[in-house]
N, C-alpha and C positions, 0 to 999 in steps of 0.2 A: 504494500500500500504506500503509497507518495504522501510525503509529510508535506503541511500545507505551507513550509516558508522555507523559500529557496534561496538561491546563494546569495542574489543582491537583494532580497528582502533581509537577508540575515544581515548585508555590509550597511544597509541603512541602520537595521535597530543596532549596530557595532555601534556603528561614528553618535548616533543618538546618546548610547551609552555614554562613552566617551565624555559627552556636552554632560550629561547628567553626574555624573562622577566627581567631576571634575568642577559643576557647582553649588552640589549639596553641600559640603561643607562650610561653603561661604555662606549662602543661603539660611541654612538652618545652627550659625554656629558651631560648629564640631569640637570638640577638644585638641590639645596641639595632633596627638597620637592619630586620632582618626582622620583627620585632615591630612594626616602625612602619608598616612592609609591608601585615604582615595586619591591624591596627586601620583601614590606610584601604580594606585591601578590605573585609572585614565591615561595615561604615558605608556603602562604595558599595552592596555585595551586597545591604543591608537597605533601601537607599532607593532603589533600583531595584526590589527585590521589593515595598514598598512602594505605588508609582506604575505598577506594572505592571497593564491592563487583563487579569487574569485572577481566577482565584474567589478567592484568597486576598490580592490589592491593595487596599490602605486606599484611594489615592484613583486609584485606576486612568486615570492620562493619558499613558501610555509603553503604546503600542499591543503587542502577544504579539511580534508579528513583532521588531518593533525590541528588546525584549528578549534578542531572541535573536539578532541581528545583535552587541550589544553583549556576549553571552556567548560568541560564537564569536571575537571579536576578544581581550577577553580571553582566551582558551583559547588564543592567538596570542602573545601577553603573556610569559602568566606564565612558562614556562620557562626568557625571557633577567631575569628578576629575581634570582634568586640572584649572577650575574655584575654586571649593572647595578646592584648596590648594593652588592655586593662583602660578602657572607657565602655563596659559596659556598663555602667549605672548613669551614662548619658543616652537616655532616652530615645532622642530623635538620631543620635547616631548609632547605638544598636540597633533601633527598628530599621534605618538606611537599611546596613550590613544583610539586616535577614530577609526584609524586599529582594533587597540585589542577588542574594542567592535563590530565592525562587523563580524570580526573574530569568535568570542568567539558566538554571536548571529546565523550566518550562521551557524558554525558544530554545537549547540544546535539544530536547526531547521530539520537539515539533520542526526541527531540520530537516531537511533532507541532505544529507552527508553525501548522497554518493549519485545524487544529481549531475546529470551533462553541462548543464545550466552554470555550473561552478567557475568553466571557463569562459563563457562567454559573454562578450562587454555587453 
């Protein structure tokens, strides 16, 4: 069966990520920890979406699949980050953290990984 979000549907909600990551902290205050949190995920988010061989990758050498091997691992992640940096009793920033893991876990889930689509602009 064909997952309903393909390659450049996936590079859009990427670079969206991206934006969102990268202004929740300012946005909702974060603690120094969290804030530094999402600055190196929005940096990773964007140079892996980046190097990803899909319709919206500047130089596409990180094959669809293995993108997505490294968004499920993250999605694996993120929930113990609040505790492992020790800002989970900020609120709006542990609620972020476990958003962005179901988030991140759902569109994993509803890709299509091994779409033709992957390569082309």
């Amino acid at each position: 069966m064909r997952k309903p979000i393909s390659p450049k549907t996936h590079g859009l909600l990427d670079y969206g990520t991206v934006l969102a990551v990268a202004a929740a902290p300012r946005a909702l205050d974060f603690p120094t920890a969290a804030r530094r949190a999402c600055d190196a995920l929005a940096s990773g988010y964007l140079g892996l979406s980046m190097l990803t061989d899909y319709p919206l990758g500047a130089r596409r050498k990180v094959p669809f699949r293995g993108h997505g091997a490294a968004d499920a691992a993250l999605g694996l992640a993120l929930p113990a980050l609040p505790w492992a940096l020790g800002f989970a009793r900020h609120r709006a920033a542990r609620n972020f953290f476990l958003a962005l893991t179901g988030v991140t876990l759902v569109v994993a889930a509803l890709t299509d990984w091994d779409s033709a689509r992957a390569h082309s602009s």
